[in-house]
N, C-alpha and C positions, 0 to 999 in steps of 0.2 A: 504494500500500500504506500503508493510516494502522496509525501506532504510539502505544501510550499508553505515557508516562512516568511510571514510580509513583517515589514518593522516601520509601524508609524509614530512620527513624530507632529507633535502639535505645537507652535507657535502662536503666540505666547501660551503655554503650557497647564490648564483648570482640568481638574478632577471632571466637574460639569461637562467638559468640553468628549475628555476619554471616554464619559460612560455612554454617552451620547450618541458617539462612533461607533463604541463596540455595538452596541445598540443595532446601529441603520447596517454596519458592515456583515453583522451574520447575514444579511438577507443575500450576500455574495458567495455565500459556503464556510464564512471563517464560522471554527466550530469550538477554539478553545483561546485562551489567551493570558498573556503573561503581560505584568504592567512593567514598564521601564520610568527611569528617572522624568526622560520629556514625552512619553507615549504609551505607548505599548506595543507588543507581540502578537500576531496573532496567526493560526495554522487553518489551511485549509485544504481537504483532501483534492489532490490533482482534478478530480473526475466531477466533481461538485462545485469547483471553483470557477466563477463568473468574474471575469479582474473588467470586461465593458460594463456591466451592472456597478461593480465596485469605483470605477472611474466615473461614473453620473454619480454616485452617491458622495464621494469626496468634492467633484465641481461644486456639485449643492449642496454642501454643508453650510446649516443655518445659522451658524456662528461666524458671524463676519467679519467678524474682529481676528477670528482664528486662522492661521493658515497651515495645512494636511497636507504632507505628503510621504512617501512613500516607497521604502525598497523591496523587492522579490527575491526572494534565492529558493532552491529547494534543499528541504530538510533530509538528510539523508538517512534513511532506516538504519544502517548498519552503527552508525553513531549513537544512534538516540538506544537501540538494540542493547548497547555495548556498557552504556549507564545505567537503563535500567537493571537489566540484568544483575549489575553491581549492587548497586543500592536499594532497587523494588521499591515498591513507594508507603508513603503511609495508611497504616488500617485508617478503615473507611467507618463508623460506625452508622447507623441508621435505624431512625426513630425510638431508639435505645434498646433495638431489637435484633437488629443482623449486623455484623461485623463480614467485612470485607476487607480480608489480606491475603498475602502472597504467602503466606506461610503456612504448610501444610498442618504444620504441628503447635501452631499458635492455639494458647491458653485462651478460651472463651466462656464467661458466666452468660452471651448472651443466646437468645432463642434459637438463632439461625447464625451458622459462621459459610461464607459464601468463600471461595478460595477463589482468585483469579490472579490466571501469570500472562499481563497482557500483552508484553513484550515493546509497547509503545507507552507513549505519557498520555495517553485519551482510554477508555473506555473500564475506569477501573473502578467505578460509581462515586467519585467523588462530587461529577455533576451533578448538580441541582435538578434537572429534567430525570437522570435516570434516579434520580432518590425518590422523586415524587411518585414515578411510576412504581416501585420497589415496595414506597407507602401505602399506595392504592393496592396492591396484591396483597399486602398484610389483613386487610380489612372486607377481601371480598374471599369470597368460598369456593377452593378453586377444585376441589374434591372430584377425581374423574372428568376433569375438563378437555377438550382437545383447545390448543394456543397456538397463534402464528403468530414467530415472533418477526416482524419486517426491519428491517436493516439491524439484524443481533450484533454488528458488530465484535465483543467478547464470549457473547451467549450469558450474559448475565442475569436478564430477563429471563430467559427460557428456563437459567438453573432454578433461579428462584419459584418461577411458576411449576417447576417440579417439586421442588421443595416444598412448596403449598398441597401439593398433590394435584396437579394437573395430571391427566393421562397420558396425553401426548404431545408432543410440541414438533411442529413443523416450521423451519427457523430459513430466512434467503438476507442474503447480503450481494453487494454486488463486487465485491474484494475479497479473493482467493484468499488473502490472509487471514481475514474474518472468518471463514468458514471455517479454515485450520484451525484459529484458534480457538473457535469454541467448540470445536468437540476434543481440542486438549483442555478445555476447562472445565468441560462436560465430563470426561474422564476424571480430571482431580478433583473432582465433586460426588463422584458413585453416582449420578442419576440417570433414569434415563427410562423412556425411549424417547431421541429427539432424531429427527431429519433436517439436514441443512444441506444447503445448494447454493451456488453460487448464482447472482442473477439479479435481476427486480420484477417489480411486481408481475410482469408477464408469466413467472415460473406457476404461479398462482394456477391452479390446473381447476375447471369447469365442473360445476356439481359436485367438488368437496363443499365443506362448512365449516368453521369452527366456532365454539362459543366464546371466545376472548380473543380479539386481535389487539395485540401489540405494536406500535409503532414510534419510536421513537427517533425521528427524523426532522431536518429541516420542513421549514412550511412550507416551498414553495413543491417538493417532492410531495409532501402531504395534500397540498392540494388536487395535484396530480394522479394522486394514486388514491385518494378514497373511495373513486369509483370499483375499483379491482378491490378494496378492502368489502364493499359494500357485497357484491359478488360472491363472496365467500364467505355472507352472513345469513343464518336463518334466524326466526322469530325469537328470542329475547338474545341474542347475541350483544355482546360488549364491544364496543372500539374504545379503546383508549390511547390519547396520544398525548405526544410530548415530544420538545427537540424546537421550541419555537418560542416567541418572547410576548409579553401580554399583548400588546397592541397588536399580535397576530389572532388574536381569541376572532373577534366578529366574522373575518373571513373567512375562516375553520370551521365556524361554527353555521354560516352562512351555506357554506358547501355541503355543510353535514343537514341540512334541512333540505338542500336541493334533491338530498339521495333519499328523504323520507324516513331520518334520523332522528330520534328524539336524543336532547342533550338531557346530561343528567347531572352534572356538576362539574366547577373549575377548581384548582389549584392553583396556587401563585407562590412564587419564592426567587426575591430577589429580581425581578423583571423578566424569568421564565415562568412557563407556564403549563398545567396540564388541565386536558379534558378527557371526559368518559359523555359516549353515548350509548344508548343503547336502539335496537331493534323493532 
């Protein structure tokens, strides 16, 4: 999975100003980001990243006073491979119930210990999007479910929705690494039955169904692909999504009424955002 590194700098230089950016710029693909002294870092996967999208949205930044701009390099796996590796990163806790670390044999008083070796610095649930999702499975009854999880990235969802006792998890990413690595996470987790594939929504195969679709993705993918989520819903089926920022709710939610979607509740944290519909 190749990732670019963009490095922006803001002139003259306001907190206001960074969160603002990071803000408008995920709508480009950036999916993580590190703050620097004048800006900040931000990563965006090859295949996701929009830099024409990203280039209107820096023209038009409404701080006028501010002036954005911007270098590109790409990130190179074998580096970033070669630290984590080293150091693995910090447990994860969540909702003071599941713990997420790299350590197979890490001491845990809590309910769920989730193990993931994600080999990169993104998908280790320390995001805000994947906690909320994680939150929302803690709370719903997942006993004999079949789950699709759409872009599993680690397969962290999926482990977890096993661990709830889902039945079975049908799991597509569109990055060969991704699938690798979650059925090696799937593996250091004992769970299982999951299927995963390489792909997008299209792998989605005609007159299956599932009762809980996962999807933790950018919104402009989410927009795109609700239809094929919808398709692979029968009568009380769950969608629940995440991977998007609140000022994307109306339009999610907009397309989710288009398909004959009832919504059933939001979540907010931090300026990300989760929804569940239902069927």
């Amino acid at each position: 999975m190749k990732y670019f590194e963009l490095d922006f700098k803001i002139t003259p230089f306001s907190t206001d100003a960074a969160d603002l950016l990071m803000t408008l710029v995920g709508e480009a693909g950036l999916e993580s980001f590190v703050e620097t002294e004048d800006g900040f870092k931000g990563y965006a996967q090859e295949r996701l990243f929009h830099q024409e999208a990203l280039d209107e949205m820096v023209e038009a930044f409404p701080f006028i006073d501010h002036q954005v701009t911007y270098t590109i390099v790409e990130a190179e796996d074998k580096n970033w491979n070669e630290q984590w590796e080293k150091e693995g990163f910090k447990p994860v806790v969540i909702a003071d119930r599941v713990l997420v670390t790299n350590q197979q044999d890490a001491a845990s008083s809590y309910d769920y210990k989730i193990i993931i070796d994600p080999h990169q610095a993104f998908g280790t649930g320390g995001h805000q999007t994947t906690g909320m999702i994680i939150e929302r499975l803690l709370h719903m009854d997942m006993a004999g479910l079949d789950v699709l999880d759409a872009g599993c990235g680690t397969g962290i969802l999926s482990i977890f929705a096993l661990m709830r006792g889902a039945k079975h998890i049908f799991a597509y990413d569109i990055d060969n690494w991704s699938v690798k690595n979650t059925l090696e996470n799937v593996a250091l987790n004992s769970v299982a039955p999951i299927d995963v594939v390489e792909g997008d929504a299209s792998v989605l195969t005609e007159g299956l169904s599932y009762d809980v679709v996962l999807a933790n993705i950018n919104r402009n993918i989410l927009l795109a692909d609700m239809p094929a989520f919808r398709s692979v819903m029968h009568k009380g089926s769950r969608l629940v999504l995440s991977g998007f920022y609140v000022e994307d709710i109306e339009s999610l939610k907009a397309k989710a009424t288009e398909l004959g979607l009832t919504f059933v509740n939001q979540t907010e944290r931090e300026n990300w955002a989760s929804l569940m519909f239902e069927l």
